[in-house]
Structure formats: structure tokens, C-alpha cells
C-alpha positions as CSV (number, residue, x, y, z in Angstrom):
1,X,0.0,0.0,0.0
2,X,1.8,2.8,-1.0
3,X,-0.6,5.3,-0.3
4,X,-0.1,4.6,3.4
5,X,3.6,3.9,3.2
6,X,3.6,8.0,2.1
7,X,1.4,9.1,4.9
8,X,3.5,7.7,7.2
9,X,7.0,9.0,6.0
10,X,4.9,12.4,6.1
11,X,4.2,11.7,9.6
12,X,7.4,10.9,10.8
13,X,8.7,14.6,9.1
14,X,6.5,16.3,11.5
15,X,6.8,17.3,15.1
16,X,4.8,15.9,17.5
17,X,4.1,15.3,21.2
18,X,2.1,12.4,22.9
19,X,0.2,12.7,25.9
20,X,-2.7,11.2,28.3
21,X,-4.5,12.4,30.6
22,X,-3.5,10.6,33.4
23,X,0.5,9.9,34.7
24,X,-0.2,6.0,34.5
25,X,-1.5,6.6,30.7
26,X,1.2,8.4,29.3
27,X,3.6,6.4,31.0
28,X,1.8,3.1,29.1
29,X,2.3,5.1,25.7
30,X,5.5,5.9,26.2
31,X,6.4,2.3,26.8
32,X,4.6,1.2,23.8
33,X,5.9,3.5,21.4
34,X,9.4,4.0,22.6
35,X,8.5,7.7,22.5
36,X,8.6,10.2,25.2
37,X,4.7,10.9,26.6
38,X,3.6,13.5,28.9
39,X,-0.3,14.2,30.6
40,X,-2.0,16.7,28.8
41,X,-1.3,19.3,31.8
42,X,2.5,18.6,31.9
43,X,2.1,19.5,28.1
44,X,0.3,22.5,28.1
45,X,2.9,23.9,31.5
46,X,0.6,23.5,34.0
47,X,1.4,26.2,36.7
48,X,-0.1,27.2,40.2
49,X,0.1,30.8,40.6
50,X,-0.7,31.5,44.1
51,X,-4.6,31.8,43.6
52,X,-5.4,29.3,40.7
53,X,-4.3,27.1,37.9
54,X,-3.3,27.9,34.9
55,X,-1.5,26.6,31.9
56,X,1.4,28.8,30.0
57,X,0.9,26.8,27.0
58,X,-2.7,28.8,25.1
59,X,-3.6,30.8,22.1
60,X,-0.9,33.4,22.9
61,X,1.8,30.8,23.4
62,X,0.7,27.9,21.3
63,X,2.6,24.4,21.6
64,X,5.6,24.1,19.2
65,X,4.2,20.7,17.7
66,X,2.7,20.0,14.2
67,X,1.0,17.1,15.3
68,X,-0.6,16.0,18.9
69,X,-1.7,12.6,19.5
70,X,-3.7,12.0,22.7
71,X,-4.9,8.7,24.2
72,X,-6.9,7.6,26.6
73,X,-9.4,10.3,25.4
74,X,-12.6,9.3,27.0
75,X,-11.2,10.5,30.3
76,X,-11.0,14.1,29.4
77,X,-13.2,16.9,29.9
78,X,-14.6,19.5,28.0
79,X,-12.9,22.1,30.2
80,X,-9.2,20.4,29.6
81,X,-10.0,20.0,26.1
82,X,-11.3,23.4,25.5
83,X,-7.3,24.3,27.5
84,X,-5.8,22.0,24.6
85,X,-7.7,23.1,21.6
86,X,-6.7,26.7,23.0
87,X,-3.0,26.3,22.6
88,X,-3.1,24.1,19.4
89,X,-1.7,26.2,16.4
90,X,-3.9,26.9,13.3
91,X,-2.4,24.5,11.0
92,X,-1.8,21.9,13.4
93,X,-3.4,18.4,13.8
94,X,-4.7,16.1,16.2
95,X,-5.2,12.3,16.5
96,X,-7.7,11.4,19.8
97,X,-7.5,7.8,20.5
98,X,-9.9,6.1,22.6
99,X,-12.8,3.8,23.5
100,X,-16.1,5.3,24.4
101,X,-16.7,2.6,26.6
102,X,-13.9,2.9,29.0
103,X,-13.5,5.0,31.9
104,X,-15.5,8.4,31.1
105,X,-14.2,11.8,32.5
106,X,-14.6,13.2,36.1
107,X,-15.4,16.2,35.2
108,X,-17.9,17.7,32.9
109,X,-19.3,16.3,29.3
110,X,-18.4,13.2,27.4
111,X,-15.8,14.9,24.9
112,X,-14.9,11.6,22.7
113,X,-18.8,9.8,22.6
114,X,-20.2,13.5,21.5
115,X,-17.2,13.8,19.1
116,X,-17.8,10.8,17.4
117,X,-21.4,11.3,17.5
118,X,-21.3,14.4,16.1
119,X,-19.9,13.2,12.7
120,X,-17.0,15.9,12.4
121,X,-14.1,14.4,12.2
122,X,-12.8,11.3,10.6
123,X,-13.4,8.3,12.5
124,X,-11.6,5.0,12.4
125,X,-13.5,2.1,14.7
126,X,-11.2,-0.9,15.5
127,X,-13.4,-4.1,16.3
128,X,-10.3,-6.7,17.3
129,X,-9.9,-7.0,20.6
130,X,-6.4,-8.1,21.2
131,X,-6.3,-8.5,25.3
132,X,-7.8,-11.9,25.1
133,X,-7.9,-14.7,22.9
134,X,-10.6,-15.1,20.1
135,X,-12.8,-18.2,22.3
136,X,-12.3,-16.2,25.8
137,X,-15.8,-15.7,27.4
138,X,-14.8,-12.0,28.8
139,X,-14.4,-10.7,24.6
140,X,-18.2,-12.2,24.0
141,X,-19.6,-11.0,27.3
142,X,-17.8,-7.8,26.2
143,X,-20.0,-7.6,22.9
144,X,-23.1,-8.7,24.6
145,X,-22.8,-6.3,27.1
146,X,-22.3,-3.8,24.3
147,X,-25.5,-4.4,23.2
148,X,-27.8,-5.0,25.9
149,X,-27.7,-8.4,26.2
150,X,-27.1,-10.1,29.2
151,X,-23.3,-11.8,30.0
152,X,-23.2,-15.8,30.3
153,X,-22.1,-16.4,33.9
154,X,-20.3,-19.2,35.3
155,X,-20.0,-21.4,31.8
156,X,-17.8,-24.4,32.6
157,X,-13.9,-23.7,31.8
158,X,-14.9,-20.1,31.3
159,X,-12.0,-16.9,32.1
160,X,-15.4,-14.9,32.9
161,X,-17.1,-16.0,36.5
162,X,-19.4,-14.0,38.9
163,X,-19.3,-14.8,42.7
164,X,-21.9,-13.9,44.7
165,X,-21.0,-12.6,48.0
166,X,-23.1,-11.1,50.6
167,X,-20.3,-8.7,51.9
168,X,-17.6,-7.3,49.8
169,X,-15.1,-7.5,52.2
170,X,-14.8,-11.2,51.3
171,X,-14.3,-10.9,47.6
């Protein structure tokens, strides 16, 4: 395919800077793509000035990079994207990565299911799941739960098991 082969030599030209929102998430990126990874606030200079927060990195100081890729996008916000979207230059792009039905944000809005939703950008849906093995009962309890249906419990020789417990203490 050389079509793809181009885009990514094109990528590699560019500058670019990975981040997460979360320590733990950038620090799993960085191991995975041998490429240094910071959170989106140690990216954008988070600083405490006394009386608040802010972040040096905005629309009068944008970030250096051509190209930002951020995982782990269903954790943020509207507020800390609103922050990132501030301090992206006009001809720069962005690559969100992330899975609408992981951990959602703590804070306001649900930035990557209303992006998606809202048809604007390019979207690229991956439907492999690579954790587990194609027979494990956890990827088809995973679908089923995806769509409503109930998960099969207990099935003999099964990685996927509910316990019943009266006190959670004991689980």
C-alpha cells in the first residue's frame, strides 16, 4: 500500500508530542511507542500561581508541535480540552484515541462519545480485541454487554465467573 507507506514518512517529518491524561496513561504510551509521553497538563505547563491554575501553553503561546496525539481520550473533559484546543496552532493536527466505553471523565461532558457522535471528524472504529484470545468468554460477554444483552455467567472452563457474596469485604 503505497498510499499509506507516504502518509507515514509524512508523519514521521513532522513534530509531534504524545500525551494522556492521566501519569499511569502516558507512561503506558511511552512504553509502547518507545517515544517520550507527557499528561495533557504537563504539556500544556501547567502552573499554580498562588490563587489558581493555569497553563502557559494557550492561544498566545501555542505548543511548538505540528502534530498532537492523545490517548486515553474518554477521560478528558470539555474544560481540559477546550485548554488543549486553545493552545493548538492553526495549522496543526490532532489524533484522539480512545474507547467510548472505557473510563469516562470526572469532570464535565463526554468529549470523545459527543465527538464521534457528532460526525466531524474522521473516525476510524477498530473491532479486534487483542487483550484476550478469540474463544475467551470476557471478549463475548464484552460484545453482549455492548448491546444490551445479558453476559453468560459461570459457563464451565470459562475466564469470565461472577461470585456472589453477601459482603464485599470477602471478595
Amino acid at each position: 500500500r503505497k498510499e499509506s507507506s507516504a502518509a507515514s514518512d509524512v508523519y514521521k517529518r513532522q513534530s509531534y508530542a504524545l500525551a494522556a491524561p492521566t501519569g499511569r496513561a502516558a507512561k503506558r504510551m511511552e512504553e509502547a511507542t518507545g517515544s517520550q509521553a507527557k499528561t495533557i497538563h504537563r504539556l500544556l505547563e501547567y502552573t499554580f500561581t498562588g490563587k489558581y491554575m493555569e497553563f502557559l501553553r494557550d492561544d498566545k503561546n501555542p505548543l511548538d508541535q505540528e502534530m498532537i496525539i492523545i490517548d486515553e481520550m474518554s477521560m478528558v473533559d470539555v474544560i481540559l480540552l477546550s485548554d488543549l484546543m486553545k493552545a493548538l496552532k492553526d495549522d496543526s493536527r490532532v489524533i484522539f484515541l480512545g474507547d467510548v466505553n472505557q473510563i469516562p471523565s470526572v469532570g464535565p461532558g463526554n468529549v470523545l462519545k459527543d465527538l464521534i457522535n457528532s460526525r466531524s471528524a474522521d473516525v476510524i472504529m477498530l473491532d479486534k480485541i487483542y487483550r484476550q484470545k478469540d474463544e475467551s468468554q470476557i471478549v463475548e460477554n464484552a460484545h453482549r454487554i455492548k448491546i444490551g444483552a445479558f453476559p453468560v455467567l459461570n459457563k464451565k472452563d470459562s475466564d469470565f465467573f461472577m461470585i456472589n457474596s453477601d459482603n464485599e469485604k470477602e471478595t
